[in-house]
C-alpha positions as CSV (number, residue, x, y, z in Angstrom):
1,X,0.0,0.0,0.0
2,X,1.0,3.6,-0.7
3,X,1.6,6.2,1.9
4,X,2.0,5.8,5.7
5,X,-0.4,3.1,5.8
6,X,2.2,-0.2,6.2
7,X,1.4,-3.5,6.5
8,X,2.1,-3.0,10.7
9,X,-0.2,-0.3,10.7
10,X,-3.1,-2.1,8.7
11,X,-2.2,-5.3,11.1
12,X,-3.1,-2.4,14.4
13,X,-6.5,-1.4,12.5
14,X,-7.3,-4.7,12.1
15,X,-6.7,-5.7,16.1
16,X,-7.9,-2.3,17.2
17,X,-11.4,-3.0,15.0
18,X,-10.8,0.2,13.2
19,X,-10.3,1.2,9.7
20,X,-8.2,4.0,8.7
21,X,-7.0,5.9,5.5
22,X,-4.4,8.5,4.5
23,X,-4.9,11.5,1.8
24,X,-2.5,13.9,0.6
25,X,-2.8,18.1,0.6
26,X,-5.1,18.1,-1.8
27,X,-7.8,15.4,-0.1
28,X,-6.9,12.4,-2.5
29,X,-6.4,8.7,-0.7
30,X,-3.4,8.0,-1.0
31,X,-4.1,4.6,1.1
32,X,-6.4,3.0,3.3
33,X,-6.6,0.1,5.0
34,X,-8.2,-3.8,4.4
35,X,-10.6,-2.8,7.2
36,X,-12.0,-0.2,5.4
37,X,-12.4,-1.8,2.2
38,X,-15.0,-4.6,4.6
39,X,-16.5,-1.4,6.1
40,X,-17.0,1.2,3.2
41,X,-17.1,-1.7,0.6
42,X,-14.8,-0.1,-2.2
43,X,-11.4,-1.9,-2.8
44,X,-8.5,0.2,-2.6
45,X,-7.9,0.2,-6.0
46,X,-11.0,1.8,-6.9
47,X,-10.5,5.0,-4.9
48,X,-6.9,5.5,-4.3
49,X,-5.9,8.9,-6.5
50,X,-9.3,10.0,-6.4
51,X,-10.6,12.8,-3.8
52,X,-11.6,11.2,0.1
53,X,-15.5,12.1,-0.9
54,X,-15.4,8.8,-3.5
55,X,-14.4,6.8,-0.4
56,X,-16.9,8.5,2.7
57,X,-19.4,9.5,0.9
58,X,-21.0,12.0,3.5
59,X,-23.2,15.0,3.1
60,X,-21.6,16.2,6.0
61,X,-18.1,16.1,4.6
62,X,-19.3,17.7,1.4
63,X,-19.6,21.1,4.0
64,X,-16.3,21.1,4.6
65,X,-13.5,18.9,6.2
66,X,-13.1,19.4,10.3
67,X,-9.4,17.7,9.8
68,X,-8.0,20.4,7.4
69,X,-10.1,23.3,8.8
70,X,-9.5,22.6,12.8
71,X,-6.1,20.1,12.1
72,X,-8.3,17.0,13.8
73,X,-11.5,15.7,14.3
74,X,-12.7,13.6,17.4
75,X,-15.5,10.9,17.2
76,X,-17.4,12.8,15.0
77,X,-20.6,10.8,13.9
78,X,-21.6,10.2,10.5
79,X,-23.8,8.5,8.0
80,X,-21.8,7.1,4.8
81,X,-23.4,5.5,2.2
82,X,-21.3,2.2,1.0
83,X,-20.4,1.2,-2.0
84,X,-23.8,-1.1,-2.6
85,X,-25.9,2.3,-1.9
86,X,-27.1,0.9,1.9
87,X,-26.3,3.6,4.2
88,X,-24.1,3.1,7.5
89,X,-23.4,5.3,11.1
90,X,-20.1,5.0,11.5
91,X,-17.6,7.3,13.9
92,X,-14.7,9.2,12.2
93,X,-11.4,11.0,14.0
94,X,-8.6,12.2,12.1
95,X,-4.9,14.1,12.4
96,X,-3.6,16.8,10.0
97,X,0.2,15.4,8.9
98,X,2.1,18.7,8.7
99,X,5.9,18.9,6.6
100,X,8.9,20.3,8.2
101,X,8.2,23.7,7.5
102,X,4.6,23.5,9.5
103,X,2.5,23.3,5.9
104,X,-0.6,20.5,5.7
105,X,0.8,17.5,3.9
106,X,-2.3,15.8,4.2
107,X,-4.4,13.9,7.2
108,X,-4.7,9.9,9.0
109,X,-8.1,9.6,9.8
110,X,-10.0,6.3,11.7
111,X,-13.5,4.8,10.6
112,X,-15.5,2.8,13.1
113,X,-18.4,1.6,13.8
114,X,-20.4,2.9,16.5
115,X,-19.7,1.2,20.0
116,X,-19.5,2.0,23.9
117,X,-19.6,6.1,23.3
118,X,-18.8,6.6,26.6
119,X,-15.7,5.3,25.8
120,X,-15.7,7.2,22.8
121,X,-15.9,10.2,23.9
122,X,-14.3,10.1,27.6
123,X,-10.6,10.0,26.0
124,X,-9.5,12.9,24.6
125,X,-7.2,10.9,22.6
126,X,-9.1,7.4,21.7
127,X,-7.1,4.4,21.8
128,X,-7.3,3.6,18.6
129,X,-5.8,6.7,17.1
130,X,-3.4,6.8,19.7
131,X,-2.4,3.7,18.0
132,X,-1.7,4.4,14.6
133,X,-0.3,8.0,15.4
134,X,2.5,5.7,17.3
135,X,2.8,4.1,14.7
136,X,3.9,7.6,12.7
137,X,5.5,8.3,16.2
138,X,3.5,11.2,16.9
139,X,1.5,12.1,20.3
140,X,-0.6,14.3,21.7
141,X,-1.2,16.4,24.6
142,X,-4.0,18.3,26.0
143,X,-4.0,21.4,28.5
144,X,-6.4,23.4,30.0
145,X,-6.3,27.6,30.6
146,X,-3.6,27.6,32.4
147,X,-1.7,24.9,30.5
148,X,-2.2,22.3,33.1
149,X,-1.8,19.0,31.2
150,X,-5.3,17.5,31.3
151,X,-4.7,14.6,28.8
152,X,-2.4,12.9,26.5
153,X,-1.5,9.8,24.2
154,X,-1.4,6.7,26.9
155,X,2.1,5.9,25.3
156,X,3.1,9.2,26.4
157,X,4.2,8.3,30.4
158,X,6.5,4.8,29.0
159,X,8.2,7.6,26.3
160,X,9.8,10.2,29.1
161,X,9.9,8.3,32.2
162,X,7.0,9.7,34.2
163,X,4.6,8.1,35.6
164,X,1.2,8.9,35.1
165,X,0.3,10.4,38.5
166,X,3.0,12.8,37.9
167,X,1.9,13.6,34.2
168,X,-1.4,14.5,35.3
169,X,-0.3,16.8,37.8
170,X,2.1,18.9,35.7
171,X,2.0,21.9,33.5
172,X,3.3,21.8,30.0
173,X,6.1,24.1,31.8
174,X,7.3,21.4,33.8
175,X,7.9,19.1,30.8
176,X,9.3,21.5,28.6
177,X,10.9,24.6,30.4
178,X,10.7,28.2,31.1
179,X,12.3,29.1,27.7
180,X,9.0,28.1,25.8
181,X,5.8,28.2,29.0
182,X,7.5,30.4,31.3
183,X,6.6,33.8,32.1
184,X,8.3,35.6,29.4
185,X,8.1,31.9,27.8
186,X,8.4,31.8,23.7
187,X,5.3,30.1,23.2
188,X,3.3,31.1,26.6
189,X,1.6,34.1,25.3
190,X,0.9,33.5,21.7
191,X,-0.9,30.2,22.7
192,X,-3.2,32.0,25.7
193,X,-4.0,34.7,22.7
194,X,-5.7,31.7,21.0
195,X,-2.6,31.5,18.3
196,X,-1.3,28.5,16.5
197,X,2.1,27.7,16.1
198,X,3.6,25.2,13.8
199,X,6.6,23.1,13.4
200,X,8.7,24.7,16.9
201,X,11.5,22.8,18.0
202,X,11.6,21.8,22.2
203,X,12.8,18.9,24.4
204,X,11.1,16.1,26.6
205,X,12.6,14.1,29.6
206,X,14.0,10.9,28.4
207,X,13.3,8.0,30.1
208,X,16.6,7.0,29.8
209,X,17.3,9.9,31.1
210,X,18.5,13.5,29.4
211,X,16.0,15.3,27.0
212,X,15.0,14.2,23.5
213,X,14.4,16.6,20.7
214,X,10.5,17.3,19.7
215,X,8.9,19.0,16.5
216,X,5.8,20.2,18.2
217,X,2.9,22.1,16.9
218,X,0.2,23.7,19.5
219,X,-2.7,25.6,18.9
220,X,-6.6,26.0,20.7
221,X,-9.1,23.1,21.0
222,X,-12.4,24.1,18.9
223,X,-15.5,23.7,21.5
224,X,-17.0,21.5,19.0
225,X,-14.6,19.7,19.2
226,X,-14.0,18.7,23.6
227,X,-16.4,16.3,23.6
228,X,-16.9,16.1,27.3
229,X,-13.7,17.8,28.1
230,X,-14.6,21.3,28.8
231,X,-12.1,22.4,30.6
232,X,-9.0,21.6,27.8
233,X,-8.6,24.8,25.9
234,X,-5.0,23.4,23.7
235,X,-3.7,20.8,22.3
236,X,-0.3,20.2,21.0
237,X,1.3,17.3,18.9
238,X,5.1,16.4,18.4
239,X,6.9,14.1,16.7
240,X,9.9,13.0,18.6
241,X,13.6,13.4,17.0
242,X,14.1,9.7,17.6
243,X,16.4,9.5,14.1
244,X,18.7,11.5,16.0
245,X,19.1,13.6,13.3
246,X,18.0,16.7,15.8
247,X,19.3,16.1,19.6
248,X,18.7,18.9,21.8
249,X,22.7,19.2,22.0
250,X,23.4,19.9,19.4
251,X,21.3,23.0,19.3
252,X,23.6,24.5,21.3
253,X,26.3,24.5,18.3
254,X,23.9,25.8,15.1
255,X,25.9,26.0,11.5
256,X,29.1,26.8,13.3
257,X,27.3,29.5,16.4
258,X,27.8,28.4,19.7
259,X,24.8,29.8,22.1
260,X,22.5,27.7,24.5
261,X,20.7,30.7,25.9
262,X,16.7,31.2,24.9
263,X,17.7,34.3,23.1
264,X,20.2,32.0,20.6
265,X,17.6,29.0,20.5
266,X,15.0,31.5,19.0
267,X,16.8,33.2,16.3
268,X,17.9,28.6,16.0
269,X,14.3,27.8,15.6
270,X,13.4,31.0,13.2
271,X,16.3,30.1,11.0
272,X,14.7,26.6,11.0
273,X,11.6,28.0,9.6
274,X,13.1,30.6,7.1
275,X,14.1,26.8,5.3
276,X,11.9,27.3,2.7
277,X,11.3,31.2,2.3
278,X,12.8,33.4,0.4
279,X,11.6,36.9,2.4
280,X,14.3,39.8,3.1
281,X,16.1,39.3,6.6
282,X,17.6,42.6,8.3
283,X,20.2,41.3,11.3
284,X,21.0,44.0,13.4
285,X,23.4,43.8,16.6
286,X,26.5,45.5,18.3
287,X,29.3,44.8,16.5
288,X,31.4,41.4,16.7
289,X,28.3,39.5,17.9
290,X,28.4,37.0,14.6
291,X,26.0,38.9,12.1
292,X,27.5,37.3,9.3
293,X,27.5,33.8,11.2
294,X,23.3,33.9,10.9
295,X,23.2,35.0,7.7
296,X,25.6,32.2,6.5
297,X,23.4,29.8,8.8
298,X,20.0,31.2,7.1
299,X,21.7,30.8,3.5
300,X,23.5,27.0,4.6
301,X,19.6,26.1,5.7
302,X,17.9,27.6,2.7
303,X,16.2,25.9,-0.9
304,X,19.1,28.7,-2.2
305,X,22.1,26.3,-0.2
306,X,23.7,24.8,-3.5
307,X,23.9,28.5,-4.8
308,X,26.0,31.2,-3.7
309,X,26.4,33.2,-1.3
310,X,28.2,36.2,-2.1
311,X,28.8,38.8,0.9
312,X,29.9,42.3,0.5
313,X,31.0,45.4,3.1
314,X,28.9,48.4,2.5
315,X,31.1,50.3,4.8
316,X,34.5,49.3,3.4
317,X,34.3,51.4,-0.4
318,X,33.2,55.1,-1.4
319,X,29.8,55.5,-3.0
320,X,30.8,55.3,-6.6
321,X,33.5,52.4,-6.2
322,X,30.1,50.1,-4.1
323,X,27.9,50.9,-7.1
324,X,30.1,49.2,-9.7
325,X,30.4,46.4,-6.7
326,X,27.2,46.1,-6.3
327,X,26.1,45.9,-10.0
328,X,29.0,46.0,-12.1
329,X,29.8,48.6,-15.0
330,X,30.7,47.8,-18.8
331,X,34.3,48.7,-20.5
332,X,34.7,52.4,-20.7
333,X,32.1,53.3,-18.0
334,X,34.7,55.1,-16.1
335,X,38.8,55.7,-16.1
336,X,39.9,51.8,-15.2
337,X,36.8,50.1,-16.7
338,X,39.3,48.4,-18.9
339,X,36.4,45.6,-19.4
340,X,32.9,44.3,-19.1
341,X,32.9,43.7,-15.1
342,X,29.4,41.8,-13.4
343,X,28.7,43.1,-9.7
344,X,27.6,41.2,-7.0
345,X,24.0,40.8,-7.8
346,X,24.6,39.1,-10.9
347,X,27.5,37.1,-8.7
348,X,25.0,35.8,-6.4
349,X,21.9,34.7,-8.8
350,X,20.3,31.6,-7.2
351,X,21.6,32.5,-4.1
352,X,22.0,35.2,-1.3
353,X,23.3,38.4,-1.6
354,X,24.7,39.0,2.1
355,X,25.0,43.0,2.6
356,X,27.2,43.8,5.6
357,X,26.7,47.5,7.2
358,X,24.1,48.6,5.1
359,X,22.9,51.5,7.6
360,X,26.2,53.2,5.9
361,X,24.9,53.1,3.0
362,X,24.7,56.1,0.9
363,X,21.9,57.7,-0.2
364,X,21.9,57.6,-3.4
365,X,22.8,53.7,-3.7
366,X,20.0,53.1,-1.1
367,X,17.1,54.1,-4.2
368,X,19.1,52.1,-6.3
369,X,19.1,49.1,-3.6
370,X,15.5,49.5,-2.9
371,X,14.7,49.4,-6.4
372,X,16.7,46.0,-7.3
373,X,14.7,44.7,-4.3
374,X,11.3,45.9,-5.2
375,X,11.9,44.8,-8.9
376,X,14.3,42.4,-8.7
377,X,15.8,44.4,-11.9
378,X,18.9,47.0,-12.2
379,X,21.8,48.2,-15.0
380,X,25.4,48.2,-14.8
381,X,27.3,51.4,-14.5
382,X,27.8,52.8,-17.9
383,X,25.1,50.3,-19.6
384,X,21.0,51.3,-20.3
385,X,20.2,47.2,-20.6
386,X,18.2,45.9,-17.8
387,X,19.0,43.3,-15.9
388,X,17.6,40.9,-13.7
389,X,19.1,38.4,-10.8
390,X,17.6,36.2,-9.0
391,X,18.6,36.9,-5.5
392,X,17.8,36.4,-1.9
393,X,19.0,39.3,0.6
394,X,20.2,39.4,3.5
395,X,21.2,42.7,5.6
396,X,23.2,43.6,8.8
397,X,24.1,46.4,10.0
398,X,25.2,47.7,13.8
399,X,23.8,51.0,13.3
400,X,20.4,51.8,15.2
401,X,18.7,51.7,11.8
402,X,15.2,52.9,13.5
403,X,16.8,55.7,14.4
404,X,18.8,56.6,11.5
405,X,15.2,56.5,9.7
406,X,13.6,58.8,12.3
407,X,16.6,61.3,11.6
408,X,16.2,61.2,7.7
409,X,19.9,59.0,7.3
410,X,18.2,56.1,5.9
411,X,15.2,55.4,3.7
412,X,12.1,54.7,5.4
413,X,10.8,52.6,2.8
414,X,13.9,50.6,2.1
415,X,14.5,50.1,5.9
416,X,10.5,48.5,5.4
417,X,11.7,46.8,2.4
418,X,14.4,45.1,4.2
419,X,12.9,44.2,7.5
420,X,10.9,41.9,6.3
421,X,12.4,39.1,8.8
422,X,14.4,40.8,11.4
423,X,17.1,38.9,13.6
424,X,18.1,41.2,16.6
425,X,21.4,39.5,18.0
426,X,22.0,40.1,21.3
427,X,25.2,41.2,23.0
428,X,27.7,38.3,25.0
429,X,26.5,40.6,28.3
430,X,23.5,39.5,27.5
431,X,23.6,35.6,27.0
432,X,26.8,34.9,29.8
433,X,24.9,31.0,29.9
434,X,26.8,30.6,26.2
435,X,29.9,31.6,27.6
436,X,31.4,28.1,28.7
437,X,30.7,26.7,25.6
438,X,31.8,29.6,23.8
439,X,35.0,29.7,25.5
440,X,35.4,25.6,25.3
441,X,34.4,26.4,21.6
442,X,36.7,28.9,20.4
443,X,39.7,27.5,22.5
444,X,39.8,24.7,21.2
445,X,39.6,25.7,17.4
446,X,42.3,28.4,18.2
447,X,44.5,25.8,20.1
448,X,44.3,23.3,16.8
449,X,45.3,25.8,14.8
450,X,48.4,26.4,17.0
451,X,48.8,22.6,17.1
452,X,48.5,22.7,21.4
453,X,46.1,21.5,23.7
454,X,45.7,24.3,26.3
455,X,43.1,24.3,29.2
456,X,42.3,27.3,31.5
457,X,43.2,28.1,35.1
458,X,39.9,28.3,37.6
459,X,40.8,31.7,38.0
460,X,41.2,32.5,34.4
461,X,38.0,31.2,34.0
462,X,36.2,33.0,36.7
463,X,37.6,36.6,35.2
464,X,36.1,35.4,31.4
465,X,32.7,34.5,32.8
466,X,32.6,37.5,35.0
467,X,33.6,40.3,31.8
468,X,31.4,42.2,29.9
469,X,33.2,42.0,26.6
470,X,31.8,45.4,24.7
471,X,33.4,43.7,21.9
472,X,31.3,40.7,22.0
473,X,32.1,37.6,20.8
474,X,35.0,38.9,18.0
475,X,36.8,40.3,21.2
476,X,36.7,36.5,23.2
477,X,38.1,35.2,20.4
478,X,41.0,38.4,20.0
479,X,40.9,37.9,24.0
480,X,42.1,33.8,23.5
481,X,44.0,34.2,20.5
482,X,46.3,36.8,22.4
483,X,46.3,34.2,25.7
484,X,47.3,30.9,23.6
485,X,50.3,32.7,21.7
486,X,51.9,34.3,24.9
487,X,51.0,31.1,27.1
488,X,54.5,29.6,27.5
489,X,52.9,26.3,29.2
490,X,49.9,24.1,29.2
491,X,47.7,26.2,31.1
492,X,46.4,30.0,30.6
493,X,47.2,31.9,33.3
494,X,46.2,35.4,34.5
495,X,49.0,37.1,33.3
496,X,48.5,35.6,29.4
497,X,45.3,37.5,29.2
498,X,44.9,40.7,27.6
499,X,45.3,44.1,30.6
500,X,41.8,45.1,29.9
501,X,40.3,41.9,30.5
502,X,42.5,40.7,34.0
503,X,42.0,44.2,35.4
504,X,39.1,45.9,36.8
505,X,38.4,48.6,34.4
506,X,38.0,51.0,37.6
507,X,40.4,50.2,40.5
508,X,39.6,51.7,43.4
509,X,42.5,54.1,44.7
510,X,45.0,52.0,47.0
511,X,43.9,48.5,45.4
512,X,46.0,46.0,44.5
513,X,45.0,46.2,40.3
514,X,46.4,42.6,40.4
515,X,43.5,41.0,42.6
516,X,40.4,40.3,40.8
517,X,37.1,40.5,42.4
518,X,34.5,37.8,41.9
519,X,31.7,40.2,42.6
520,X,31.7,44.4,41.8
521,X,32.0,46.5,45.2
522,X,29.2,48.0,46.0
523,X,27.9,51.4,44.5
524,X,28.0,54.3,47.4
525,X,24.5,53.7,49.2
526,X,23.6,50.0,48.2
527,X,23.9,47.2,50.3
528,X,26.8,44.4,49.9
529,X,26.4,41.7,47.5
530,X,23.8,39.0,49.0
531,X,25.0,36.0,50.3
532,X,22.6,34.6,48.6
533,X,23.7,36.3,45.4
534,X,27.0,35.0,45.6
535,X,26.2,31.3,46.9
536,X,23.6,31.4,43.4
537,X,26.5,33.0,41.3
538,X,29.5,30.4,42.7
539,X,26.8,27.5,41.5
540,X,26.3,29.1,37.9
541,X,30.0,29.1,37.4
542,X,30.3,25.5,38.7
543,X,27.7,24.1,36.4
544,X,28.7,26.3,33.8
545,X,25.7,28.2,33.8
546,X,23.7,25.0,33.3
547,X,20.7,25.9,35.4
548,X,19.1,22.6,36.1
549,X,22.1,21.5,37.7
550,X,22.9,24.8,39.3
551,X,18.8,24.6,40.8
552,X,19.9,21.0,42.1
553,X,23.3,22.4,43.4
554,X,21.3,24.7,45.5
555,X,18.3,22.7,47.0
556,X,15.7,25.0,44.9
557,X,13.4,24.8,41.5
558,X,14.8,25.5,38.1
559,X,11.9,28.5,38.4
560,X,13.0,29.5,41.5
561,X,16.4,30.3,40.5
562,X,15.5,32.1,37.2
563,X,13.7,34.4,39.2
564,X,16.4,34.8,41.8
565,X,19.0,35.4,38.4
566,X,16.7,38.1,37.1
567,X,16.1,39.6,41.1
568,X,20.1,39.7,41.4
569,X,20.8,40.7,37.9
570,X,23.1,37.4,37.4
């Protein structure tokens, strides 16, 4: 049989009493199973290519399919009229199948004949559609208002470890962190505002202990659809990363960036869904953060990867030297033009066009931009032939380009044109959780290319964690490069770091500048630092900022201490 409907799978309708069927995006079977043949009396043969309405043929359906209008359908009750014209009641539930990028692919949907509708309808999740979405390894949970988990797949509790006691009792926070249902959680606030959200990537408790990875898709529960379970307002569905292909750690190095902070796993998971669309991206950020990083990662991740990508420094040439960059210029166009010469745009048809400090873009070539991205069209310097490329772009800049376009320095309507998608990175003050790794990261690529193996000193370590780097993450690596080539041993010491970075940048008068303080001294008029503080701080940098085992380090909750961290500014 075609599609997901395997021999297993029609062998589970079969012993769950159910029949079942798969379509494709546009509604045509693509499969079903040997139980529905007996129930609907049509052999697969006869409807497979043809639209589901040839196979349940329903008055009802003809209105409008629940499963591609809601994405499911619980024991919904109809009459079907079989192939011999006799008609039948029989009970239908279904799943929208959603691609990568979120988008229907098409829908699984069960056919059974009416029995104990008690049981029916007291599962949110019927047995016999938990089964066959197992067998596509999906599952499914439900959650009330206040996303306590209200129901889920039975298979669900075996999967992570937990019993069921304890899945009943817990949020959707509680299995999947603050980063997406906390607070100022990702996800929290779009799904109370009744939003849908497609194809997100999290992570679940293993039973075998870690997290796995998760696809998950949430949205609301349609009344008409609770059927007895009035108090569930969301339900979400994931497919589990079991073909390892996504493990949650290897999130935390993405195309080459290093960053396991919720800031870093955002702009992660909306590169991930940039995969298949080619919209305008404006990256904006202090400088050395990685701009050019992301938009190597959004091009590497794109339908445009086997093209090129072609970057170029708006910053770095004059006005009329970018121009003939940018779009080339024909023999004779100016004193030099020696011959025929293509620009960048024409360079990077098929792919992306990465432009680097654009907010110092000039006037003039900012029409002349906006007008190659509104028409895809433009003419080499010294030529009147138009021109078109094929091109996907992608900006950065470090200027406050809002602001520039409130003072009249850069084109409203290119700025708009542009900022289609924006990516705001934010500074390594910012995201000190990515500094371990960050440090382990860039250490060890420096030390290879060296040829030595260096590790750091505790105390080296503690001064890294602790700095502010205005130079982001461009200055760490400056910062290790300096500290591996003046390292005359195995081991960085104090004294092989850079004078900015070992030294406070204010010593107070009659201070030894050589003694580096673990916490700042405090301003005239504020207390000392907390012992609390400091007992909270001393656990982040012995977990390396990993906060689970910082929270277990410390006798409290994970939610506990991010409060505390945001209370003591740590």
């Amino acid at each position: 049989m075609a599609g997901v409907v395997t021999k297993d799978l029609a062998l589970l309708g079969e012993l769950a009493n159910v029949g079942f069927f798969e379509v494709d995006a546009d509604r045509n079977v693509v499969a079903l199973s040997p139980e529905l043949e007996r129930i609907t009396g049509f052999a697969a043969d006869e409807v497979v290519g043809k639209p589901c309405i040839s196979l349940i043929r329903c008055n009802d359906c003809l209105k409008g399919c629940g499963v591609f209008r809601h994405g499911r359908v619980n024991s919904a009750r109809l009459r079907i009229y079989r192939k011999d014209g006799s008609e039948l009641e029989v009970i239908r539930s279904g799943a929208l199948i959603r691609d990568e990028a979120g988008q229907p692919a098409g829908a699984l949907e069960i056919v059974r004949l009416p029995g104990d509708e008690a049981a029916a309808c007291g599962a949110l999740v019927p047995a016999e559609l938990d089964v066959l979405l197992r067998g596509l390894g999906r599952l499914f949970i439900a959650a009330d208002e206040q996303l306590r988990i209200r129901a889920y797949s039975p298979s669900l509790p075996a999967l992570i470890g937990w019993s069921a006691e304890r899945l009943s009792g817990a949020t959707l926070l509680d299995l999947f962190g603050e980063e997406l249902f906390g607070p100022l959680g990702t996800l929290r606030s779009s799904v109370l505002a009744g939003k849908r959200k497609e194809g997100w990537r999290a992570s679940l408790p293993a039973a075998a202990g870690g997290r796995m990875g998760v696809s998950m898709s949430i949205g609301p529960l349609a009344e008409e659809d609770r059927c007895g379970h009035a108090d569930v307002r969301v339900v979400l569905m994931m497919r589990p990363d079991t073909d390892g292909q996504h493990p949650v750690e290897e999130r935390r190095a993405f195309h080459g960036i290093v960053g396991r902070s919720a800031a870093m796993q955002r702009i992660f998971r909306l590169i991930d869904l940039l995969r298949d669309n080619d919209a305008t991206v404006l990256i904006t950020g202090e400088s050395g953060t990685g701009k050019e990083l992301i938009a190597r990662a959004i091009h590497a991740t794109s339908n445009r990867a086997s093209g090129p990508f072609v970057a170029v420094n708006c910053a770095a040439l004059p006005a009329d030297l970018l121009e003939s960059e940018l779009f080339g210029h024909v023999r004779g166009a100016f004193t030099g033009a020696v011959r025929d010469r293509a620009g960048r745009f024409e360079m990077a048809n098929g792919g992306t066009l990465f432009l680097d400090e654009i907010g110092d873009l000039a006037p003039a070539l900012q029409a002349k931009i906006l007008r190659a991205l509104q028409e895809r069209t433009f003419e080499r310097v010294g030529e009147t032939r138009t021109r078109t490329s094929d091109v996907r772009v992608v900006a950065a800049t470090h200027v406050h380009i809002a602001r520039a376009v409130a003072e009249h320095q850069f084109r409203e309507d290119l700025y708009y044109r542009l900022r289609v998608i924006p990516i705001e990175l934010p500074p390594l003050r910012e995201r000190r959780e990515d500094l371990p790794d960050l440090i382990d990261s860039l250490l060890h690529r420096i030390g290879r290319r060296h040829d030595r193996a260096l590790r750091l000193a505790s105390t080296v370590s503690r001064v890294l964690l602790e700095y502010d780097w205005p130079g982001n993450v461009r200055e760490l690596e400056n910062a290790l490069e300096y500290a591996v080539t003046v390292c005359a041993g195995q081991t960085i010491h104090l004294d092989d770091l850079p004078a900015e970075i070992r030294r406070p940048a204010v010593t107070p008068p009659g201070a030894d500048a050589s003694v580096i303080p673990l916490y700042p001294p405090a301003a005239p008029g504020e207390d000392a630092v907390p012992e609390e503080a400091k007992r909270i701080l001393e656990a982040l940098i012995q977990t390396r900022y990993e906060r689970s085992s910082a929270a277990r380090l410390l006798g409290m909750s994970r939610t506990t201490l991010w409060r505390k961290m945001r209370e003591y500014r740590l």
